[in-house]
N, C-alpha and C positions, 0 to 999 in steps of 0.2 A: 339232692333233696328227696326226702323220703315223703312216698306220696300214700292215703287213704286207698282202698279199692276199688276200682269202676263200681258204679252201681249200675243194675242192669235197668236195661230202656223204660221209659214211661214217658206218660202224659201229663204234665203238670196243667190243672187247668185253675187259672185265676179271673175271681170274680172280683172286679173293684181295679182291673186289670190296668187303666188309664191314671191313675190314683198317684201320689207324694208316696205312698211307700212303697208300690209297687217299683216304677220309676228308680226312686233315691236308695232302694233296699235291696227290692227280690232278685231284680235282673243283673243289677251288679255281683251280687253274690252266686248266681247260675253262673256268670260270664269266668268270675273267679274259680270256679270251681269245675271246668271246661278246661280251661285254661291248667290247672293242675293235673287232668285227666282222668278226673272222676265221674264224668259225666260221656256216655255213649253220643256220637254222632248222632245215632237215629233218634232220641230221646226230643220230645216236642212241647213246645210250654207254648200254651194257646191261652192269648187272652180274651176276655170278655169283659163288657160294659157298657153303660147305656149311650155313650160316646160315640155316634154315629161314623164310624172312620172304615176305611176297608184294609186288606193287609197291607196294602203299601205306605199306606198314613203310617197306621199302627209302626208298623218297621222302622219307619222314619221319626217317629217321636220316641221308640227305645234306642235308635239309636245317637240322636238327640242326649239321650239319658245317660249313658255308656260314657259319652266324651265326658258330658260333665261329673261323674260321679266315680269313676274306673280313675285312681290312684295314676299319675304318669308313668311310675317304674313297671304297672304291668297292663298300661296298655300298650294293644297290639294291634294294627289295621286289620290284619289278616284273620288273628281270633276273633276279631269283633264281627267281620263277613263272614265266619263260618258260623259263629254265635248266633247272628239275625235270621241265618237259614233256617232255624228251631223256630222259629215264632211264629205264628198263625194268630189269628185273629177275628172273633164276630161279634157285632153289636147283638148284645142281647140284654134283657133286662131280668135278672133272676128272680126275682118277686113276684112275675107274671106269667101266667100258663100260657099266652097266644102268644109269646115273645118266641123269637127265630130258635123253640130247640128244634127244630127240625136239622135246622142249621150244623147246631152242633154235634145232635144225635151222627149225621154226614160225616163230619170231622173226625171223629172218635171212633167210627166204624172201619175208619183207614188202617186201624192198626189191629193186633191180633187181640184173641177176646181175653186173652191169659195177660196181656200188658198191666202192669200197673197203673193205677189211675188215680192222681191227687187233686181234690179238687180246696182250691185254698180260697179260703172266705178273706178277706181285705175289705170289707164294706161295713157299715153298722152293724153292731152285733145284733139289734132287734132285726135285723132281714136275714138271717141266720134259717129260721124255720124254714121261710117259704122258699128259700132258696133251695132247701133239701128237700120239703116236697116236690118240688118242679122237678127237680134233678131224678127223683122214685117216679113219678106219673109218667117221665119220658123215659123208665128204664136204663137212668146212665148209672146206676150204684152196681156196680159188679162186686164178687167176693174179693176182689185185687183191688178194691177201693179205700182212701182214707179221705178224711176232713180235715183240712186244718183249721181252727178256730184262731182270729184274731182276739187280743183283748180292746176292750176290757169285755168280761163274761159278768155282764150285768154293773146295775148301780148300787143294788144290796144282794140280800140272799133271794127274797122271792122273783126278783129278774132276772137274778140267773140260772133259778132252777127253771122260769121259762123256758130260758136261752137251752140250757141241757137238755130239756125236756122236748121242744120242739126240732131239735136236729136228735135225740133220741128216736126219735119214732121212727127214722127213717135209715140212721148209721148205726148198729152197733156199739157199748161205749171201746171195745176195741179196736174201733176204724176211727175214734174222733183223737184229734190230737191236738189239744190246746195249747198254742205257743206262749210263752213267757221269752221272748228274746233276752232277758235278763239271765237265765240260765243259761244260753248257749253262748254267754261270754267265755273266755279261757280261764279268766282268772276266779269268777267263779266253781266252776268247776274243779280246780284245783283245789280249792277247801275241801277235799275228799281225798286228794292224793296228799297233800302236806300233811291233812289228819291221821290218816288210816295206812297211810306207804315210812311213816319215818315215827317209829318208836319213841325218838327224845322228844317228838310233839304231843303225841297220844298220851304219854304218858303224865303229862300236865295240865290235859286238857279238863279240867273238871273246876267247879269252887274251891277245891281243895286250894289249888294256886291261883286261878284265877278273880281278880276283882270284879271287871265289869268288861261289857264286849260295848260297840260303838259301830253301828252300821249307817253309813251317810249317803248319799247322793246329794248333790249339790249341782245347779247351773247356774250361771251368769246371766245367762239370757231370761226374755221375760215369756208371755204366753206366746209371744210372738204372732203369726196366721194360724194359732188353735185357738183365740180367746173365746170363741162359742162354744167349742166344745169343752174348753178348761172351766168356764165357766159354769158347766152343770157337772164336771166333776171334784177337780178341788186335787191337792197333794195327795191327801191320807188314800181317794181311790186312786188317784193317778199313781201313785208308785209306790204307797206303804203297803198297803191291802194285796198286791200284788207281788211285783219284785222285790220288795226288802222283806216280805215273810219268807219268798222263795230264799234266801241268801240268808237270816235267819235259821230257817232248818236245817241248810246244810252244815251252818256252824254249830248247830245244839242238837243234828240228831244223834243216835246211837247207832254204833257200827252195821251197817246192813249183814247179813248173813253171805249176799254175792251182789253182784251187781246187776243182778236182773231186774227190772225193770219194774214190778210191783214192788219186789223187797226193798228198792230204796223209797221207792212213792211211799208205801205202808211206814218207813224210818219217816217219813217227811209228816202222816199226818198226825202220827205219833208226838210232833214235837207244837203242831198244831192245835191238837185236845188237851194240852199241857198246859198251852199258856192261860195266862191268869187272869179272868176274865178283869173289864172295865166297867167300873159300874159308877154310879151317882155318886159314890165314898171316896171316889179315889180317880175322878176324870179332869178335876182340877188339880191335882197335885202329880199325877202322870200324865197328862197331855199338854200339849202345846199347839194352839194355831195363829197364825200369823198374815197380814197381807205386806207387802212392802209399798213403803211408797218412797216419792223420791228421791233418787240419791246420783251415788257415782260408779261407774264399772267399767273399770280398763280405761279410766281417762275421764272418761264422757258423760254428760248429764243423761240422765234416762227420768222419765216420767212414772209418777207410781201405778200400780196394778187399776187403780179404779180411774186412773188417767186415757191410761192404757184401751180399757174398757168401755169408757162412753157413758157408766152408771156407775150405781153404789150395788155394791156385792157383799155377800158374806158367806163367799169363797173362799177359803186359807190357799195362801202359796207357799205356804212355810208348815210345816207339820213336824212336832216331836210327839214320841210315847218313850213312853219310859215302860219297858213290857218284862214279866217276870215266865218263865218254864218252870213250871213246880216239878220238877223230876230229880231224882236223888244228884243228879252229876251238878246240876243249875241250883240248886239250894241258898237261896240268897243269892244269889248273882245277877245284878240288872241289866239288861240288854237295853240300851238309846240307840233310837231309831229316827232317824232325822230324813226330811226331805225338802229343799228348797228353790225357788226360782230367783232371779237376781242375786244371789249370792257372791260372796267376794271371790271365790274363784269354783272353779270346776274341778268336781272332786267326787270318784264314789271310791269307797275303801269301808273293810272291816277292820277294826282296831281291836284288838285284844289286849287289854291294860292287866298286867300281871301284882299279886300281890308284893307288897313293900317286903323286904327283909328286915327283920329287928334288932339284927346283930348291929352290936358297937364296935365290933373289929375294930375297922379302919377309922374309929372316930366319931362316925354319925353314920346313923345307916344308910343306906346304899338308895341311890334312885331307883325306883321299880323298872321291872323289865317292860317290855311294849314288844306288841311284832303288831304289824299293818301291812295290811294284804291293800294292795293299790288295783283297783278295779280296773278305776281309767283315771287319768290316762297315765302315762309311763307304766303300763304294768308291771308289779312286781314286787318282792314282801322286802323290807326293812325291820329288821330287829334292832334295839335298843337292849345295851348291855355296860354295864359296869366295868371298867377297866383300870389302872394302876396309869396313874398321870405321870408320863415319861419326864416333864418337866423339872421334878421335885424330888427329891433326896427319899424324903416320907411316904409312907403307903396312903396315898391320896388319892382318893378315885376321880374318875371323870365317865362320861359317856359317850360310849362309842355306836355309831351309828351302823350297821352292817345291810347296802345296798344289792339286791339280788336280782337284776332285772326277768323277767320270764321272757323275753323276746329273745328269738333265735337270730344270732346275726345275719341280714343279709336274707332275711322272708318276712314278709311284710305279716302285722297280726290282725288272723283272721275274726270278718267281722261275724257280730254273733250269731247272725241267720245264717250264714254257710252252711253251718253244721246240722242244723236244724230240718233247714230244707232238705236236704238226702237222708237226714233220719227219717222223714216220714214217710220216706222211697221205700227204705230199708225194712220199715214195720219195726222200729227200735222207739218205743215213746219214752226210754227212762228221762229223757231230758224236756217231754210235755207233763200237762198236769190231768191229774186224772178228777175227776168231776167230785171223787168227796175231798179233793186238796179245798177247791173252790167253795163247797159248800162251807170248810171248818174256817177257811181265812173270812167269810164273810159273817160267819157267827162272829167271831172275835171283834172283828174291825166293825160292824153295825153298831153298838150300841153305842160308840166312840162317835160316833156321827149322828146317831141321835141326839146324843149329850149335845153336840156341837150346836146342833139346829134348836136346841133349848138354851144354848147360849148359859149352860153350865160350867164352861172352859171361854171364858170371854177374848175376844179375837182379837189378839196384840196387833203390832206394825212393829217395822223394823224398815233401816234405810237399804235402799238396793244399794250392794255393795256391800255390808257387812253379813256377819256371819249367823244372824238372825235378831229375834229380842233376846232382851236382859232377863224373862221369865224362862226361858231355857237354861241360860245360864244358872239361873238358881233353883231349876228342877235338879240338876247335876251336884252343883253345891249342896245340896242337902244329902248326898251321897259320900260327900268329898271328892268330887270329881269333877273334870270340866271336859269341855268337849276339845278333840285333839285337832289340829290346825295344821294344815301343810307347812306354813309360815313359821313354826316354831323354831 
């Protein structure tokens, strides 16, 4: 098994350290990546939190975490005790200047002054500031320091220039490093190697052949233990605004010069200032939002969103745009971007639906090509292609399905903080975003939510369980299009 490079020693330090993502995310993925030998012995992830516990707690509830969370094929008792050895722990409240940094300042002083030093925000984003003032008045920012920034980075633009603005003052934007876990997926990232590594793809890739592209994320499940907090964000922030702009640009930018790490951010905002803005002429005829209410999922009756909830909302758990890149390559090409909760099954994939052929050769022309890039789960691309129906004497076509798994047999696929986390070890942010990514996705995506909160795109329902409402269906249909279905 070919492994990544050690990185060299550091201090991971999380804030929000006791937390569901810490927990069900960061630790498993340090343990995995321990486990592969990427990660030095001496290297120490110290949590923090206002969770009054001492190291020995702390230990015991990550390793709590580990059993339940750590895949069976790669646990191991033994990595899991040398894993727990790393872990340190102090109550402390970041927000607050008389809180124990004495404490940590102690902790952090253990090691040499040249260590690397991550300090990863896991808490609301509005505690983002004071958490890096505290951390500058106690002297913990060294030049060998970065930030990680959880999303979301605000609710529009003016909160998250707060949000940048307020850990500005104290990290350089070269030390801040905004995660989108949505990019450190593999098969996202791959939309860069499929594009730009194989000539018979690049070379199609434009309106010339292509019809329209199809970016989905779909779950089955409802808000679940987030309804308060989904409730004051909604789909279009919860994951259009964000990750499916991120997965967006990497399909519609233009070939980076190298891969260094502004020249692709600079391809990404490029494809951001592109898009076409939403305005009051055109928010009901490309958008969609939607709540669901009851229905059925995997069997079983489920209650609807405002069931769910306790009140009446006018939250979307469903969100379509129908978004256009005015740039020479995107020229008429629409890009559907869909987001759903309760959906009839779990599904994120970009679809690239390729133009019809006109020819009558064989009769009647040919079914259009398709390739789908499978996010999750089974990752991995399927192309659709036209073939000669062995059954039949006559040149009769049929289609043929061409299955390509990306998974290596026999190594389990890594989850998408792995990678992430040692990038910010590393000082490598091509796969964070850089603060005018944030500000151009929220120009875009604001006025769509204004429209919304004006109730100029009036808020469908759809049953949980199906694949949304019938006005999505016929934002596509006015294209000639329909939305692509694993089920087909």
């Amino acid at each position: 098994m070919e492994h990544a490079q050690q990185v060299n020693p550091f201090d991971y330090i999380i804030f929000g350290a006791t937390g569901d993502l810490t927990m069900r995310k960061l630790l498993p993925a340090f343990y995995n990546k321990l486990r592969l030998g990427q990660i030095p012995e001496e290297a120490r992830i110290i949590g923090t939190s206002r969770t009054d516990l001492d190291k020995a707690g702390y230990i015991e509830r990550a390793n709590e975490a580990l059993e339940r969370f750590i895949p069976d094929e790669t646990k191991s008792p033994e990595l899991i005790e040398r894993f727990l050895k790393m872990l340190n722990y102090i109550t402390l409240d970041g927000t607050k200047s008389d809180s124990d940094w004495a404490g940590l300042h102690t902790i952090l002083a253990e090691s040499p002054k040249d260590r690397i030093r991550v300090f990863y925000f896991a808490t609301a984003p509005q505690l983002f500031g004071a958490i890096s003032e505290n951390l500058s008045k106690n002297d913990l920012i060294t030049s060998h320091s970065r930030v990680v920034l959880e999303k979301p980075i605000g609710t529009n633009l003016d909160t998250a220039n707060a949000i940048n603005n307020g850990v500005g003052q104290f990290f350089p934007e070269n030390q801040i490093y905004r995660i989108d876990h949505y990019i450190g997926k593999e098969t996202v990232q791959n939309v860069l190697a499929l594009r730009f590594a194989n000539p018979i793809i690049n070379a199609v890739w434009s309106s010339e052949y292509i019809e329209s592209v199809q970016i989905t994320a779909a779950e089955t499940v409802g808000v679940e233990g987030r309804a308060s907090y989904y409730d004051t964000s909604g789909a279009l922030r919860d994951m259009i605004q964000n990750h499916l702009l991120q997965v967006l640009c990497f399909v519609a930018m233009e070939k980076p010069e190298s891969l260094e790490a502004d020249t692709v951010r600079n391809a990404k905002v490029a494809v951001l200032k592109a898009l076409r803005p939403i305005t009051d002429k055109n928010i009901a005829s490309d958008t969609v939002r939607a709540q669901y209410t009851a229905g059925t999922v995997g069997g079983n009756n489920v209650p609807g969103y405002v069931d769910e909830l306790g009140h009446t909302s006018n939250t979307e758990t469903y969100a379509a745009v129908r978004a256009w890149v005015d740039t020479p390559r995107w020229k008429d090409v629409p890009f559907y971007i869909r987001t759903a909760k309760r959906s009839a099954e779990k599904v994120s994939e970009i679809v690239i639906q390729f133009r019809a052929e006109a020819s009558t050769l064989f009769g009647k022309p040919p079914a259009s090509n398709r390739l789908v890039i499978r996010i999750q789960p089974h990752e991995g691309l399927d192309l659709r292609l036209n073939v000669k129906n062995p059954a039949l004497d006559t040149f009769t076509l049929r289609t043929a399905e061409l299955d390509a798994p990306l998974l290596i047999e026999g190594q389990p696929f890594p989850d998408s903080y792995e990678r992430l986390l040692l990038d910010a070890v590393r000082g490598n942010p091509i796969l964070f975003i850089r603060r005018d990514e944030v500000e151009s996705a929220w120009r875009w995506a604001e006025p769509i939510l204004t429209g919304w909160s004006e109730n100029k795109a009036p808020m469908e329902t759809y049953s949980a369980g199906s694949h949304g409402p019938a006005k999505a269906e016929a934002m596509l249909a006015s294209n000639g299009d329909k939305w692509h279905e694993n089920m087909e």
